[in-house]
N, C-alpha and C positions, 0 to 999 in steps of 0.2 A: 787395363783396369786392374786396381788392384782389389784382392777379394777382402778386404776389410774397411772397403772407402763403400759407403754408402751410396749407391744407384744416383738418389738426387742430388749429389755434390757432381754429379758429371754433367746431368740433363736441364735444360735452364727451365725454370718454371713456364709452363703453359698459363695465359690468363683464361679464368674462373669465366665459364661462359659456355653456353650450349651454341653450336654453329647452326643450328636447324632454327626457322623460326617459320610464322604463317601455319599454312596446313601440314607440311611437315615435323614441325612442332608437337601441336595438337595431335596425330597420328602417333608420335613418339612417347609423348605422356600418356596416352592412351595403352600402350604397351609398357611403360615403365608403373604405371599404375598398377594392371596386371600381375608386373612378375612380383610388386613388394606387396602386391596383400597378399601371397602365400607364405611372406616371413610369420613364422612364429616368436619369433624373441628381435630384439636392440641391441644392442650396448653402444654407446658414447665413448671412440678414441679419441686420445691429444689433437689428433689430426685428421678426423671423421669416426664414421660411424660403421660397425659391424653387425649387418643381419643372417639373423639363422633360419634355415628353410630345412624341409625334409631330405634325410640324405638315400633318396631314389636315385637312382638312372636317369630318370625323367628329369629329375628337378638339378640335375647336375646339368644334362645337357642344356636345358633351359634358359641355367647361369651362365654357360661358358656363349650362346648364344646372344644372350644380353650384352656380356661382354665385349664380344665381338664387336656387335654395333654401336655399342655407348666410345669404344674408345674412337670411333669415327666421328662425332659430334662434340663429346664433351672430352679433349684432349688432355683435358687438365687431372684427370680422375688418374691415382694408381689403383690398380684392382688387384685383388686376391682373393683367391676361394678355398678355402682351408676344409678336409675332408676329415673329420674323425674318425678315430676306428671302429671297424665292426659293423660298417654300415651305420654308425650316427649320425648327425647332423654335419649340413654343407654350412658352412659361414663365407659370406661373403663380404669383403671390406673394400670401402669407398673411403678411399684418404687422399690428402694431396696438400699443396700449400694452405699458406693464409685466405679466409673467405670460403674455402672449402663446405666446413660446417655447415655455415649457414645456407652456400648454394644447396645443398642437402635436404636442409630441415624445410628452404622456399620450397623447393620443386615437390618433396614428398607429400609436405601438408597442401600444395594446390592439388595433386593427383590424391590425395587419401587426409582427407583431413586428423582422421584419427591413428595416421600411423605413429608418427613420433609423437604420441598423446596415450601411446596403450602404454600400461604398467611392466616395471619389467622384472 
């Protein structure tokens, strides 16, 4: 691979879709509900969306814990968690193909109505 060819020009796109469904669903949003009302801020990427949360210990391992699991269901998601210095804020970004967005904007507003609804 070469280091100036972009990651998804190698990887074929995963289709937009949570593999969990029934009770294990409901258990999952139940948890992904949880981790994003600790976000304190939004922003809206070309290609999803980036939430910031407190940059603890706690809330790092938390994310990296989230991640872990999400990327076993929802295949489609690229994750990053971007650490500012000085102990600031963790960001963490949910991007990926087309449809992305919007799986985003569904799933949050069923687990948190007022998350992608807070000011930013």
């Amino acid at each position: 691979m070469r280091l100036d060819q972009p990651s998804s020009a190698i990887m074929p796109q995963a289709p937009v879709g949570c593999s969990l469904c029934g009770d294990q669903l409901s258990a999952r949003m139940q948890v992904v509900a949880s981790v994003f009302a600790g976000s304190e801020e939004y922003r809206e990427l070309p290609d999803g969306y980036e939430f910031r949360f407190p940059g603890t210990t706690e809330w790092a391992m938390r994310l990296t814990e989230f991640i872990a699991s999400e990327r076993n269901c929802c295949t489609f998601f690229k994750f990053e968690l971007v650490f500012e210095p000085n102990q600031g804020p963790v960001w963490l970004r949910l991007r990926g193909g087309e449809n992305v967005k919007e799986f985003i904007r569904t799933k949050l507003n069923a687990g948190n109505s007022q998350m992608l609804a807070m000011p930013q």
